[in-house]
Structure formats: C-alpha cells, structure tokens
C-alpha positions as CSV (number, residue, x, y, z in Angstrom):
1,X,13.4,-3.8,10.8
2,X,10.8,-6.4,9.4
3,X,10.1,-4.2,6.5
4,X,13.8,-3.6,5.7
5,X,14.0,-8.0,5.8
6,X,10.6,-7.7,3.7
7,X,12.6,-5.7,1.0
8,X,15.6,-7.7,0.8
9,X,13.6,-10.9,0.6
10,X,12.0,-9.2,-2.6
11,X,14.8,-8.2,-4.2
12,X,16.5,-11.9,-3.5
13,X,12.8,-13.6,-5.4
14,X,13.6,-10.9,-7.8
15,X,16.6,-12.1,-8.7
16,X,15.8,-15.8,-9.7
17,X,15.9,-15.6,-13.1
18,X,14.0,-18.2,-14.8
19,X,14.6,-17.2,-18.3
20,X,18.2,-18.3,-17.7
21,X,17.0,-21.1,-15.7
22,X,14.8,-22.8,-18.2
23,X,17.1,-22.5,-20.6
24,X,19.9,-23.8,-19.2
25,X,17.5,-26.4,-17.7
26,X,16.5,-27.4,-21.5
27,X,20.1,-27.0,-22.9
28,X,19.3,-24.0,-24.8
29,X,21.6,-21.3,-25.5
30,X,21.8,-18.6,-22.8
31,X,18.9,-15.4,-23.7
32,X,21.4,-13.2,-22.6
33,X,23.7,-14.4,-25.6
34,X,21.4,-14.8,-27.9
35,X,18.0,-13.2,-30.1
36,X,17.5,-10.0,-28.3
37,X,20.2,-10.7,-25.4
38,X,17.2,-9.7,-23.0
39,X,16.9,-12.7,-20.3
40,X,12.9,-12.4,-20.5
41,X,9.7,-14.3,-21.8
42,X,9.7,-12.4,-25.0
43,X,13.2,-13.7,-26.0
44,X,12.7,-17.2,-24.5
45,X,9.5,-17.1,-26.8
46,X,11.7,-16.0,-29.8
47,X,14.6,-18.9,-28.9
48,X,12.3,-21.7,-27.5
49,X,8.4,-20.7,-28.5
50,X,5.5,-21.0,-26.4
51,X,5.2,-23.4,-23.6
52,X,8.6,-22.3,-22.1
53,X,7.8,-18.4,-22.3
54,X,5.0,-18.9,-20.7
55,X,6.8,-21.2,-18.1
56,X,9.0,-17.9,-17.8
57,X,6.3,-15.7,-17.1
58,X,4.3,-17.7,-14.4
59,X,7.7,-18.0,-12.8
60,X,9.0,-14.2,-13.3
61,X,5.1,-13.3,-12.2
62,X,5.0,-15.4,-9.1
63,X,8.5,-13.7,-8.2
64,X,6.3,-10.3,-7.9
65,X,3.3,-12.1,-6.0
66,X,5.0,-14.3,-3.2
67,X,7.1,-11.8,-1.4
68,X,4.5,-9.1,-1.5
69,X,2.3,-11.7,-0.2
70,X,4.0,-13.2,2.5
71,X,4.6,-9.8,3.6
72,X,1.0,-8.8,3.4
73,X,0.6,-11.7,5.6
74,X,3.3,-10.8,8.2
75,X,2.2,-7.0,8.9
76,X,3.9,-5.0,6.2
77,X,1.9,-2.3,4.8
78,X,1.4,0.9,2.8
79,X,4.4,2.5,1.5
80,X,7.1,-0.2,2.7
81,X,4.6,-3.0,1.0
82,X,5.0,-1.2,-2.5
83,X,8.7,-1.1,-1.7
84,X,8.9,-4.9,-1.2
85,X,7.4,-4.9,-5.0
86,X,9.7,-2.4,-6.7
87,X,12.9,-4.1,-5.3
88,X,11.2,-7.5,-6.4
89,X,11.5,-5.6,-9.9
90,X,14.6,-4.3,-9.3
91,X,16.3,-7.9,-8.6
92,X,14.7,-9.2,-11.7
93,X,16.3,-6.2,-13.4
94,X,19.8,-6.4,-11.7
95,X,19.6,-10.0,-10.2
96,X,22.7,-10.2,-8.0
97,X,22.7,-14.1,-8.5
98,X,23.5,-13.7,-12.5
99,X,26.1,-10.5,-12.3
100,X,23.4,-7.9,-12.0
101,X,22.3,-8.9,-15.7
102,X,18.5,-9.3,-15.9
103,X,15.7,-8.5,-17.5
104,X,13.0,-5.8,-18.6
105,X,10.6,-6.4,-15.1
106,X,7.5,-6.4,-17.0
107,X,5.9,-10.4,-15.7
108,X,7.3,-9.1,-12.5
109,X,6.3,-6.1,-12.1
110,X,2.6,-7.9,-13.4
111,X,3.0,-10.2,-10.8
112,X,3.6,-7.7,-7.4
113,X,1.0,-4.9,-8.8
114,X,-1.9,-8.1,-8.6
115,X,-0.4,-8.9,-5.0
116,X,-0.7,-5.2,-3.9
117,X,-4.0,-4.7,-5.3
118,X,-5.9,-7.0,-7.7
119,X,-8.4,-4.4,-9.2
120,X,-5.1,-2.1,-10.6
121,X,-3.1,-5.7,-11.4
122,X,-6.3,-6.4,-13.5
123,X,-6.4,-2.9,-15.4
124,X,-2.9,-3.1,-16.3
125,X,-2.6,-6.4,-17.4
126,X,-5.9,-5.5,-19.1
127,X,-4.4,-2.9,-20.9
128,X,-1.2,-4.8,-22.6
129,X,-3.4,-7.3,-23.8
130,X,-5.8,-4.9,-26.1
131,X,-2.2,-3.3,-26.9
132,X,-0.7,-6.8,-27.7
133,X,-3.3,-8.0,-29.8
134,X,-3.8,-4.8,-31.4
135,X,0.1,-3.7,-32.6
136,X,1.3,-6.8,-32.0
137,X,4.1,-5.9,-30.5
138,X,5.3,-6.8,-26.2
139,X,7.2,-3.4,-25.8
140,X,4.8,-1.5,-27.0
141,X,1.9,-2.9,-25.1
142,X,4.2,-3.1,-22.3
143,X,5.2,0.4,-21.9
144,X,1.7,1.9,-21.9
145,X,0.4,-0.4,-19.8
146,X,3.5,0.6,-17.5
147,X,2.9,4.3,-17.6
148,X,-1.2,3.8,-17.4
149,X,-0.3,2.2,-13.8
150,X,0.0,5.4,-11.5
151,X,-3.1,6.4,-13.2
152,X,-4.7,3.6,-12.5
153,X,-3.4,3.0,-8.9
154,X,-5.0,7.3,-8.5
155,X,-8.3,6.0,-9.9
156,X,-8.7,3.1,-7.7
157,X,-7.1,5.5,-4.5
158,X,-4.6,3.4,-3.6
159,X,-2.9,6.5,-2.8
160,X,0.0,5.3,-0.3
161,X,1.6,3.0,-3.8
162,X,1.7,6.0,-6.0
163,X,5.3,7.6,-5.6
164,X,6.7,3.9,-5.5
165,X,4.9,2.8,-8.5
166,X,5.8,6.1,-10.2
167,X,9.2,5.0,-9.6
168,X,8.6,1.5,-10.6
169,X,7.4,2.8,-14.4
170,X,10.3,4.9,-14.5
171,X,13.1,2.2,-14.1
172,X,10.8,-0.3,-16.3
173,X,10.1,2.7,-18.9
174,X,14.2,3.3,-18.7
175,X,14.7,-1.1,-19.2
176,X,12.9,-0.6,-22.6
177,X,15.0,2.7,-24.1
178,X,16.5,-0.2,-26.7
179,X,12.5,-1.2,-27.5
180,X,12.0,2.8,-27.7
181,X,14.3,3.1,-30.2
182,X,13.9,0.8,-32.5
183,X,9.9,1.2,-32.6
184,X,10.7,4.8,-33.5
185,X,12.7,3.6,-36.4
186,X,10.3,1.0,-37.0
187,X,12.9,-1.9,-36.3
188,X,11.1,-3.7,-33.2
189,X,10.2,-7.2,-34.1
190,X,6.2,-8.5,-33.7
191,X,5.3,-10.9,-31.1
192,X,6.3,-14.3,-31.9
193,X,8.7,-13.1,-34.6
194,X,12.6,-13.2,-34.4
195,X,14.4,-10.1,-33.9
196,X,16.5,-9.1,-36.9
197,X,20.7,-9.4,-37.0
C-alpha cells in the first residue's frame, strides 16, 4: 500500500508543469501554443531565453528528486522506488492537471535518476553535456544520454532499477520521435536557436 501512495504522489509532482507555469506566471504565451508546442525548458528557452529555462529545469528536475526522496526516506525501495521515478516522468509527460499534455521528461527524468542513485544521475547528465556542447543540439544529447542510462545503471549494479529504467528510456526515446525526425532530415534547430515555421 505505501508504495502504491509513493507512485501516485510521483506522478501528481510529475504533473506540475512549470513550463506552463512560468509562463503564464510572466504573461508569456502558452509553450504548448507556441515555438516547438513542447511545454519544456528547451522551448521556454526558445520563447523567453535563459534565466526562465533554467528556472524550468530546476523546477521539472526537483519534480524527479522530491518524491523519490521522500520515499527513500519513508521505506520504499528497490523496484517500487524506480517506479515512484518513472511515473514522476510519466506525469510530466501526461500531466493530469493540464489535459494530459506535457512534455518530453528529460529534467525530470535527470532529476529522479540523481535521487535513485547519484553516481548513474552524474554519468547521464555527464553525457548530455559533452553531447550538447559538442552537436549542439538538446534532443540529440538527450536521447543518447537516455539510452546510455540502463547501461550505466548495469555498470554501476544497480540491478533492481534496470527493467524500470529500460522502460523509462523507452517512453522518453518514444516523446522525442518528432526530434528523431527532423534530425534525420536535418531540420532540428540548435540550442538557443528558434525552431523554423
């Protein structure tokens, strides 16, 4: 039973939004209507520049952390603690508070893997970085960082996260099939650049 409440509480966090939160707190024009229509910290960079996207992705990240944590803290463990993090994604991706319209789980997603275990948190976040400053673009790094995570979570032994986390890169790798396609046909926009009409 508490690891049932644990998982609803993570998808609730999940689905505070705070792309469409900032922005509407700023009177800016709803990410969901406008740039790339994705309610995330890459569009709110795109719409509103730095210092709100990253005020997005502390908020999106600590959405991941907190509910992992505070069941950490209240006896949840092993499989049904990686569960309280994919359904933290999964509310950030279908947020029931903004009609199951959210975003692409990747500051999220960030956020519960470092509450679940820092030293895999580290190597992932580790890896988008070198793939962000190198391409320059966030979907790119994003997605192989993504899929690097159930090999990193094998190298570190963290075995009892694995077949949650695989599923976790699948619904994040399936959030990005837009991204996939368009850096295939070499239409994805750079990091800090607007998307094209």
């Amino acid at each position: 039973m508490l690891n049932l409440v644990f998982i609803i509480v993570g998808y609730l966090c999940g689905s505070v939004n705070f792309a469409i939160i900032v922005c509407k707190l700023a009177r800016l024009p709803d990410p969901r209507a406008q740039g790339s229509g994705n309610p995330g910290a890459t569009n709110v960079l795109r719409l509103a520049g730095k210092k709100l996207a990253l005020l997005v992705i502390v908020g999106d990240a600590l959405k991941g952390v907190l509910p992992v944590l505070l069941a950490r803290i209240c006896g949840v463990h092993s499989e049904a603690l990686s569960l309280v993090a994919l359904f933290a994604v999964l509310g950030h991706m279908y947020p029931v508070f903004f009609r199951f319209q959210g975003g692409k789980g990747v500051a999220t997603t960030l956020g519960a893997i470092l509450a679940l275990s820092w030293s895999v948190g580290l190597a992932v976040l580790g890896t988008w970085v070198v793939m962000a400053a190198v391409f320059r673009f966030s979907s790119l790094a994003s997605l192989v960082a993504i899929v690097l995570l159930p090999v990193y979570i094998l190298l570190w032994s963290v075995h009892s996260f694995v077949l949650p986390m695989i599923l976790l890169a699948v619904v994040v790798v399936y959030q990005h099939r837009g991204n996939i396609k368009r850096l295939l046909k070499r239409e994805e926009p750079k990091i800090g650049k607007k998307k094209k009409a």
